[in-house]
C-alpha positions in Angstrom: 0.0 0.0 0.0 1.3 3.2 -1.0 1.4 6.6 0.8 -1.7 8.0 -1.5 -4.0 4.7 -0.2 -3.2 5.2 3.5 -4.1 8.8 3.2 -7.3 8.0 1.1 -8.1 5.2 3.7 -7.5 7.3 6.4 -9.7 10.3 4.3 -12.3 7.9 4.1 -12.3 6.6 7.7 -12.5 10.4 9.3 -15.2 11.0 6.9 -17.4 7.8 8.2 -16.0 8.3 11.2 -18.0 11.8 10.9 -21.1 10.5 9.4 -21.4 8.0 12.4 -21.6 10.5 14.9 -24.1 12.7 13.0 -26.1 9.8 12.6 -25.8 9.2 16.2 -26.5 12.7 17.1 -29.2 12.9 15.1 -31.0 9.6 17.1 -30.6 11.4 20.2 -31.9 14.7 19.2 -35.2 12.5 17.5 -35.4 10.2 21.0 -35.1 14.0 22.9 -38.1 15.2 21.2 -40.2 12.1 21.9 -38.6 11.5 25.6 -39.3 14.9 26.4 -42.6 15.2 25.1 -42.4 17.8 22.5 -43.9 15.4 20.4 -47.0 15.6 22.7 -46.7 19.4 22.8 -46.1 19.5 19.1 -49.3 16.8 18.5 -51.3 16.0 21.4 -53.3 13.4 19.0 -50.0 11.2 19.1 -49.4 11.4 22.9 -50.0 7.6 24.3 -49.5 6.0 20.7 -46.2 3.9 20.0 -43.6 5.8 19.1 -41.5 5.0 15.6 -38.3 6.0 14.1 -37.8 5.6 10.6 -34.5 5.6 8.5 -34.4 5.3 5.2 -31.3 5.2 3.5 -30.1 5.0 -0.3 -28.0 2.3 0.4 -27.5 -0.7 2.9 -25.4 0.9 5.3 -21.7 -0.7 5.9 -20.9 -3.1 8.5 -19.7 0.0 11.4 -23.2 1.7 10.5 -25.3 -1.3 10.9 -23.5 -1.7 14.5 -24.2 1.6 15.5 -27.8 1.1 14.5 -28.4 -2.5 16.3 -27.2 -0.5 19.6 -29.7 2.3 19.2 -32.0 -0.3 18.2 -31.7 -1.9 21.2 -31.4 1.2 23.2 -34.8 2.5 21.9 -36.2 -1.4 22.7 -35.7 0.0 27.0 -37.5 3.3 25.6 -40.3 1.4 23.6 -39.5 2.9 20.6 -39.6 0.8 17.4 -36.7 2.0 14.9 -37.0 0.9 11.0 -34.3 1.0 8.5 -35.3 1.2 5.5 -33.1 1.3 2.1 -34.7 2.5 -0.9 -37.7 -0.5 -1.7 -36.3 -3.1 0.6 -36.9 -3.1 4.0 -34.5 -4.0 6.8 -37.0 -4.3 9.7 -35.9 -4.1 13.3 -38.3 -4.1 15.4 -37.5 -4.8 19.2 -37.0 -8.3 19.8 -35.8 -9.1 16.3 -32.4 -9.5 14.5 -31.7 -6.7 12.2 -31.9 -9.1 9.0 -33.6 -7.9 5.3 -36.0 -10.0 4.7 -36.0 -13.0 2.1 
């Protein structure tokens, strides 16, 4: 591996690296809003229903993205919040309880 690769790699990483934590960031903010009922507030016809987060994505998201998202998955399961990834017309389902598998 030459000097360009490790700097691309290492590009690449920071830059996943990055969209990780936005992802993660953004979870919280969405789980803040529900937790703290803004979502209530905001529409008092939701308050008492189950609560859902959906993600839909482009593309099956790589192997350090689906991590993340089995431990908020499983995070949200103590919350009872159901979280859904979705990418594009295929769904990768995950509801509490469940593996984090697509579907055959």
């Amino acid at each position: 591996m030459n000097k360009e690769d490790q700097i691309s790699r290492a590009k690449d990483r920071t830059r996943s690296d990055e969209q990780l934590l936005a992802l993660q960031e953004r979870f919280n903010a969405y789980v803040s809003f529900l937790l703290d009922g803004e979502m209530a507030e905001a529409h008092p016809e939701l308050a008492g229903k189950p609560a859902r987060i959906e993600l839909r994505c482009a593309h099956t998201p790589d192997a350090r993205a689906l991590e993340l998202l089995a431990l908020i998955h499983d995070q949200l399961g103590f919350q009872e919040i159901k979280l859904e990834v979705v990418v594009r017309n295929d769904e990768i389902r995950m509801p509490n309880g469940e593996s984090m598998t697509k579907p055959k």
